[in-house]
N, C-alpha and C positions, 0 to 999 in steps of 0.2 A: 406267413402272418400278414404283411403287407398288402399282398394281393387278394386277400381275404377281408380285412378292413377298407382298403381301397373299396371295390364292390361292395361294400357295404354302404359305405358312407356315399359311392355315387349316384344308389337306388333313394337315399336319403333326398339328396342334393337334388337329385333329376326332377324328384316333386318340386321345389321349390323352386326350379328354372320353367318347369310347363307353366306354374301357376297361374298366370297370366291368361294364358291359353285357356287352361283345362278348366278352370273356375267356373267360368262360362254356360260352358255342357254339364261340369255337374249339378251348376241352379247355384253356387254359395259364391259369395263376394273373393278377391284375391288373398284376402287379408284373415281369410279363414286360415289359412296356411299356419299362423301362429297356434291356434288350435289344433291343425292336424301334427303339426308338432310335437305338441304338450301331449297327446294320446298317443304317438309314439314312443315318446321316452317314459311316460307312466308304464306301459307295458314292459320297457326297457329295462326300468326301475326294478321291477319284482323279478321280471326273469334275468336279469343280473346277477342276484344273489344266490340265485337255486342250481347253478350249474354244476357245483364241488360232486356232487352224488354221480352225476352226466358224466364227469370229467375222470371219477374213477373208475366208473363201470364200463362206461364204451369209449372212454380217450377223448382227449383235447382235439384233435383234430376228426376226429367224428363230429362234435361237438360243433366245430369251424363247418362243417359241410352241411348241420343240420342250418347255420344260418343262412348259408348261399342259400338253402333252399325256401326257407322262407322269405327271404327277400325277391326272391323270382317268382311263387307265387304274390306276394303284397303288389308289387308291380301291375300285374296279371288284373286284379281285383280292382285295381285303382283306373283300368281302362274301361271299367264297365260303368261308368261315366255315370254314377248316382251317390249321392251324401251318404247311403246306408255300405256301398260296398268303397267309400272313402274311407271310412271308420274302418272296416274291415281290414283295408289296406294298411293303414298306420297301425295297427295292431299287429298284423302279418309282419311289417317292419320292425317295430317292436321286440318282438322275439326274433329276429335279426342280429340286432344292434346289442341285445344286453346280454349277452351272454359270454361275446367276442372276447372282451379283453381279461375276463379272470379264465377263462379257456387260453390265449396269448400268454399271459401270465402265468402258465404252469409248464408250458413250453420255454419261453424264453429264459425265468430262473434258472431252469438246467442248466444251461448252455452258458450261461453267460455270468463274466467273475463280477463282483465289485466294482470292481475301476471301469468297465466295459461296459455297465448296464445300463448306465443314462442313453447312452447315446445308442443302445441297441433298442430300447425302449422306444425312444425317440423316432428313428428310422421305420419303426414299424407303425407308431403312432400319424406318420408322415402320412399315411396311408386314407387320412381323413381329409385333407387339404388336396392330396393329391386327385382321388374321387371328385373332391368338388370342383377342379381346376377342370377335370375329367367332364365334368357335367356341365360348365361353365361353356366349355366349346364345341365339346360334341353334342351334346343335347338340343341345343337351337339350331344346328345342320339338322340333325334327324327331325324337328319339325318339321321344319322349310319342304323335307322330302318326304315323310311321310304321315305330316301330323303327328299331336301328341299321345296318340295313341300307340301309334306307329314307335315314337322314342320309347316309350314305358316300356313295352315289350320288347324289344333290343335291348333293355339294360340288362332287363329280369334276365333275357335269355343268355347275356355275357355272364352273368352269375353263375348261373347251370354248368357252364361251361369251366368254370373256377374252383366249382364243387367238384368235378370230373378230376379235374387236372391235378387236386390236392393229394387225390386216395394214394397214391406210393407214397406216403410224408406216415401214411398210419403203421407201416411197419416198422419204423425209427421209432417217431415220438407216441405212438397209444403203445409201446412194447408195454408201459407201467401199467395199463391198466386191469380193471381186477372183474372179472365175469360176473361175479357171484357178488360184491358188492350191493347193499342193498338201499334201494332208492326209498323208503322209507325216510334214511337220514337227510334229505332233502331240508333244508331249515332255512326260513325269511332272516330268523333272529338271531340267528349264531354270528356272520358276518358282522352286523349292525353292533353285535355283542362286543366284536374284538374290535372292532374299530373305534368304539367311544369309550372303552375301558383302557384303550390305551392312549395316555395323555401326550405320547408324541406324535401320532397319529392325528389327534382331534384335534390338536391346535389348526390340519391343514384345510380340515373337512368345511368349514364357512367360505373359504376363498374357495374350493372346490364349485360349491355352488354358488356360488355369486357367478366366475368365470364359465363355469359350464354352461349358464343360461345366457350368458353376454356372446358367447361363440356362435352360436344356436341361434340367437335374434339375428346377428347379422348376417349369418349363414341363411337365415329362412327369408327376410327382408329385403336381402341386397337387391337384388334382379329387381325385385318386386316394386321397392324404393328409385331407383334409378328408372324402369319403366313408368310407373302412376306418375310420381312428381316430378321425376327430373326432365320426363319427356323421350324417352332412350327407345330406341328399337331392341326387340327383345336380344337377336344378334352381339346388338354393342354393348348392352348389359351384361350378357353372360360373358364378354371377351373378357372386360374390368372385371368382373364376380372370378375369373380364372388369375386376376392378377393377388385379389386378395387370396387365394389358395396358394398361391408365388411364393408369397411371403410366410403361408403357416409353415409351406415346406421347408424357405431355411429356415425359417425360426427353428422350428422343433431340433433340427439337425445343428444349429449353431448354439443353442443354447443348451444342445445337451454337451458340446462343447466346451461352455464355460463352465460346468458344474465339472467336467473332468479334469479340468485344473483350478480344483479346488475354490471356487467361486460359491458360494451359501445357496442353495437351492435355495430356500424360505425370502433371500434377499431379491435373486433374483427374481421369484414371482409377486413379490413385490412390487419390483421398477416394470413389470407386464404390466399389473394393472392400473398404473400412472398410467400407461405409454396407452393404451387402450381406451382409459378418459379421454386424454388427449386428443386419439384420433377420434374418437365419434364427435367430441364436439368441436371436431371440423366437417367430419363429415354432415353432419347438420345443415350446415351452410352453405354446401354445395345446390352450385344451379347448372340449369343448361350453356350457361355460358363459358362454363369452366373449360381451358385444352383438357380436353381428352388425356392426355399423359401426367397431368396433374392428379385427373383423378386415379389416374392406374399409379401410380406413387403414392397416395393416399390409401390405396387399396392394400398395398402391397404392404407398408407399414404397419396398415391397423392389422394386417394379417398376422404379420410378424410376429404380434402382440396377444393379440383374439385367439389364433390357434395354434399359436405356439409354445404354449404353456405347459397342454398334456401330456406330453412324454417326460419332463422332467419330472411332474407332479407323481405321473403312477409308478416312476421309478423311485422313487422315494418312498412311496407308499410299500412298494412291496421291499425295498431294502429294510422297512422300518418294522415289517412282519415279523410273528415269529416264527422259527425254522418249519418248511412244510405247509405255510400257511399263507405266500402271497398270492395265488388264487382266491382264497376267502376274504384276505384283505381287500383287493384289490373289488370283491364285487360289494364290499362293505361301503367301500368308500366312493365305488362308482352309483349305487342308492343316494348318497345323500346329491352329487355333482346332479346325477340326472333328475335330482326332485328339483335342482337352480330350473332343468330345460323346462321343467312340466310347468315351473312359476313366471318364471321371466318372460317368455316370448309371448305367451297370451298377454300378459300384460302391456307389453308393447303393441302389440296388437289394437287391444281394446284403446288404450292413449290415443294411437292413432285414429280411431272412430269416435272416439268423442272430441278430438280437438279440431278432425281433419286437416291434420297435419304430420310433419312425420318428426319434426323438430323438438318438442316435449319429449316421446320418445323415446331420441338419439341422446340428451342431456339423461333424462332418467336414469338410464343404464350408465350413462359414464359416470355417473352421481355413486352410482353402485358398485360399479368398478373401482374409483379413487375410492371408495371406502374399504374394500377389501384390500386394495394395494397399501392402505396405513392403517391397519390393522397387521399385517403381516409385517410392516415393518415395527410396528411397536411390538412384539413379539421378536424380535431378531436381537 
């Protein structure tokens, strides 16, 4: 599951490190990216919820392989260097991305007790920061040597190769699955159903989307922000952009930590998204004069915070299921987070274009974040 999100989230990432580069050739400004964004996790959005049907007829890990393989065409699509088969791409992505974790989710419940789940959760969740850490340093080498074209298709093609490597995992974990299962019961509403009807659940699903679209801007931005304003070579951006992935990866693993001795989940997400105000609006105020290791400490904290959240959250989520049901949950609740990515990043986006600046912004989101972070705690 790890190396399956990993790859996922690096085909993600890797857009967002060319962007510079590839905007170029394909005719649209850098800062489109907050849009290609939003058209991925919209698609992300829907095919999230639909996967329960997938997942009992041909297994969870079939399910994992169908998104390697979308991901390695989306790649594919996005080298053919035009705004129409850019759309194509992020949609190809799309159905990638949304299916992963309530597929993850029907696998790892098995396996994994109570006491153990945060932090198994977590570990797999790693897999997102990891990818970007991934894309952060190796994707601006594979420029340098073969153009961003050249990078896209190395990722795609490490996917291929992930999809391959998974297929002995389908006689273990798809053993449950049922042939004859009928995709008919495929349903948008049923997810969305048990998720808002249930009031321990719903109280998490607004900080959900708040965070989910604060990750995601500064995931889609970072590079982009450090290259336009701060003056960065694409190189020393993505080295920093790998430190903020530094820190999602302890986060996620330290803080499923804390919830395993007995620490309040809802508290902790909480004090995230303080700590995540916090960093952006310093990160705001970053110039070219900054040491270098300053801003990689900077990075590494707001990462901490920004994308270290999700493993405890969707272990919560599926702990808070009812029995048999944290795949449904799990893609109920990941609808409402991926409708934060489809709202928040364009918006950042657009700010940026009308103010031409990057400073409104980096405060907006944190505006956003300190609000979800005392909301969560007036709840606790």
């Amino acid at each position: 599951m790890l190396a399956v999100l990993t790859m996922g989230s690096m085909a993600n990432f890797t857009v967002a490190v060319i962007a510079p580069v590839a905007a170029p050739d394909i005719g649209v400004p850098a800062t489109y990216i907050g849009l290609f964004t939003s058209i991925v996790y919209v698609i992300a959005m829907v095919s999230g919820t639909l996967p329960g049907a997938f997942i009992s007829r041909y297994g969870a890990i079939r399910v994992c392989q169908f998104t390697m393989l979308m991901a390695a065409i989306g790649m594919a699509a996005i080298t053919l260097a035009s705004p129409l088969f850019a759309v194509i791409g992020a949609i190809l992505l799309g159905l990638a991305y949304g299916p992963f974790n309530p597929a993850s989710a029907h696998v790892l419940v098995g396996v994994s007790t109570l006491r153990w789940r945060p932090l198994i959760f977590s570990v797999k969740q790693a897999g997102v920061p990891v990818g970007g850490a991934l894309a952060g340093l190796v994707v601006p080498v594979l420029v340098l040597i073969y153009g961003w074209k050249g990078a896209a298709l190395t990722v795609g093609a490490i996917a291929l190769v992930v999809m391959i490597l998974v297929q002995p995992l389908r006689r273990i974990f798809d053993a449950d699955r049922k042939p004859n299962w009928p995709l008919a019961s495929v349903s948008l509403v049923k997810p969305l159903r048990l998720v808002f009807s249930d009031s321990r659940i719903r109280k998490y699903l607004a900080a959900g989307f708040v965070f989910s679209g604060t990750q995601v801007s500064i995931g889609a931005f970072f590079v982009v922000y450090l290259a336009e304003a701060v003056g960065m070579s694409l190189v020393e951006a993505g080295v920093l952009f790998a430190f903020v992935q530094a820190g999602g990866i302890f986060g996620r693993v330290a803080w499923a930590l804390m919830v395993q001795r007995r620490i309040s989940t809802r508290a902790l997400l909480a004090a995230l998204g303080l700590l995540t105000a916090a960093g952006l609006i310093v990160m705001a105020a970053v110039t070219s004069a900054w040491p270098r290791p300053v801003i990689a400490a900077l990075g590494f904290v707001l990462g901490t915070s920004s994308f270290g959240w999700v493993g405890i959250y969707l272990s919560e989520i599926a702990t808070l299921a009812p029995e048999g049901k944290a795949g449904e949950a799990t893609g109920g609740s990941q609808f409402v987070s991926f409708a934060g990515v489809v709202v928040v990043p364009p918006c950042f986006g657009a700010i940026v274009i009308l103010t031409q600046s990057y400073t409104a912004a980096f405060v907006g989101i944190a505006v956003l974040a300190m609000t979800a972070g005392f909301y969560l705690m007036r709840k606790t």
